[in-house]
Structure formats: structure tokens, C-alpha cells
C-alpha positions in Angstrom: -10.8 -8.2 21.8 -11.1 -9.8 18.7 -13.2 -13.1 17.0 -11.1 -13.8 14.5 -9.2 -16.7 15.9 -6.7 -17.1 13.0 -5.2 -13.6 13.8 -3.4 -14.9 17.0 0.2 -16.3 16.6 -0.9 -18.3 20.5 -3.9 -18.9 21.7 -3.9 -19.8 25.1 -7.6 -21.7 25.7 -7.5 -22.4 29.5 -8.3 -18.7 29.9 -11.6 -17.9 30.7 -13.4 -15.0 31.8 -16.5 -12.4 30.8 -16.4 -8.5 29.8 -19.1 -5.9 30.3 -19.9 -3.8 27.1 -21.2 -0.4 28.0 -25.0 -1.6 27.1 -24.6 -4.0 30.1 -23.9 -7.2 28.2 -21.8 -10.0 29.0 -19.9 -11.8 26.7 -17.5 -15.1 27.3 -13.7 -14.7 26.5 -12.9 -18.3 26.0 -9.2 -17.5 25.4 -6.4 -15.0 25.6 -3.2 -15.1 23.0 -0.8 -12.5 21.4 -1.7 -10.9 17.6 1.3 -9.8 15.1 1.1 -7.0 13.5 3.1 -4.8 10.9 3.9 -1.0 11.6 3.6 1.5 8.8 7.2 2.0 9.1 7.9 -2.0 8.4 8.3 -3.2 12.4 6.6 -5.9 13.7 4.9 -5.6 17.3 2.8 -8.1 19.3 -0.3 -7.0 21.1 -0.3 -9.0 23.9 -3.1 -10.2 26.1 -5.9 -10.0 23.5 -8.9 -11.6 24.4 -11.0 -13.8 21.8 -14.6 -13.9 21.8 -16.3 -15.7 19.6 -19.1 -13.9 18.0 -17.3 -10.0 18.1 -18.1 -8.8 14.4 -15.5 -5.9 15.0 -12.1 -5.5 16.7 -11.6 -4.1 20.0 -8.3 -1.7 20.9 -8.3 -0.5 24.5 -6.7 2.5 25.1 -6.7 1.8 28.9 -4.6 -1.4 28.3 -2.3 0.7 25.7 -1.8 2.9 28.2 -0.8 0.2 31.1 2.0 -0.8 28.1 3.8 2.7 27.9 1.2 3.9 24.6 0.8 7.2 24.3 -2.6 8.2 22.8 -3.6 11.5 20.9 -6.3 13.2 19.6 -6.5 16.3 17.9 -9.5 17.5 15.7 -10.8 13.7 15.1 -7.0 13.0 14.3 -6.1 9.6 16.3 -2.7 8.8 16.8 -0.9 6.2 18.8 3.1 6.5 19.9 5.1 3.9 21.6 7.0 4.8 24.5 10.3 6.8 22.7 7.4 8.9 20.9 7.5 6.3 17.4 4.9 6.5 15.6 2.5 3.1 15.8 -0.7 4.6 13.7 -2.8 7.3 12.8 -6.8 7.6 11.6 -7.9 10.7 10.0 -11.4 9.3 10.2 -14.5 9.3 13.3 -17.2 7.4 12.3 -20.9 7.8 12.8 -20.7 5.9 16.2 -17.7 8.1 17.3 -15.3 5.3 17.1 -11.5 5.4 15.0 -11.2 2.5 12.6 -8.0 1.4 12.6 -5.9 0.1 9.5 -2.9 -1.6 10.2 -1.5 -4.9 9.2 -1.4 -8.2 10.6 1.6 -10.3 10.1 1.8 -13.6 8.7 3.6 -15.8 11.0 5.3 -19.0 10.0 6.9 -21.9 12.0 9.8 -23.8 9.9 11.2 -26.8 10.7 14.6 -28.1 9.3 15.6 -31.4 9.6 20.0 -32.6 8.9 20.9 -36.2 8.9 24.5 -35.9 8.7 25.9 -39.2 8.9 29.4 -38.2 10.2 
């Protein structure tokens, strides 16, 4: 989940739904897209099916969704790690915080759409 809507290379807004937080709360998902991001070793990868929701302060990563995708998850001694399916390397925290939850640093790719234009008149 995330509430930052210029993360999302698409942004499909006909999607509409509500999540549960573990203190009982609704919130509304008023759309559902795909987010670019950049792998430590210089990839790019889409995270697919993210939900937005407007007011989230923080970014959501579900491992139960990861998992669904072929993600395999570790943790070792507060040492996070996530692998994609052929055991590569996606990212690692070294670093639980307060509320038990792994901040995750990775990058988000800039996306661009070009457009090119040839007037040939042969």
C-alpha cells in the first residue's frame, strides 16, 4: 500500500476496495497500479498490484503477497532479506525498529514516456 500517488508508473482508478489494519480500521483503496523500482544490483522490477490510499504516511510491503509472487523472505537475528525466485538478491535491512517493523531502502525508478515524431516526405 502506498499514498504517494506519483510513485506509480499506472494507476488504475476504477479500483475500489477497503483493507483492515490490525487495530480494526478501515481505510478506502481508491486505486490499484504498478510501482518501479531499482535493485541494489542495477535491475529494475515492478511491484504489481499496489494499492493507493490516500492518507497512508508510510509504505506498506506485504510479505503474504511477496510470497503469492515466488519471494522468498528471511530473517535471521533482525536481518531482513528478500530473494526472488532463482535465490537473487532483492534487499536486505539490518535494522528493527521500535514498533518491530524493517524499513526498507530501495529505489524507485524514474519512468519516462518519449514520443518521436518523422515527417519524411518521400
Amino acid at each position: 500500500m502506498c499514498g504517494q500517488n506519483e510513485l506509480f508508473v499506472d494507476l488504475h482508478d476504477s479500483f475500489r476496495t477497503k483493507v483492515k489494519f490490525g487495530d480494526g480500521r478501515f481505510v478506502s483503496v481508491t486505486a490499484k497500479g504498478r510501482i518501479l523500482i531499482i535493485l541494489k544490483n542495477g535491475d529494475h522490477r515492478y511491484i504489481y498490484d499496489v494499492f493507493y490510499v490516500l492518507d497512508m504516511k508510510s509504505n506498506l510491503l506485504s510479505m503474504g503477497q511477496l510470497a503469492e509472487k515466488g519471494y522468498v523472505m528471511h530473517i535471521v537475528e533482525n536481518i531482513f532479506s528478500i530473494f526472488y525466485k532463482k535465490g537473487n538478491l532483492v534487499l536486505k535491512t539490518f535494522f528493527l525498529s521500535k514498533n518491530r517493523m524493517f524499513p526498507l531502502d530501495f529505489h524507485m525508478g524514474d519512468f519516462k514516456c518519449l514520443n518521436e515524431i518523422v515527417n519524411n516526405e518521400s
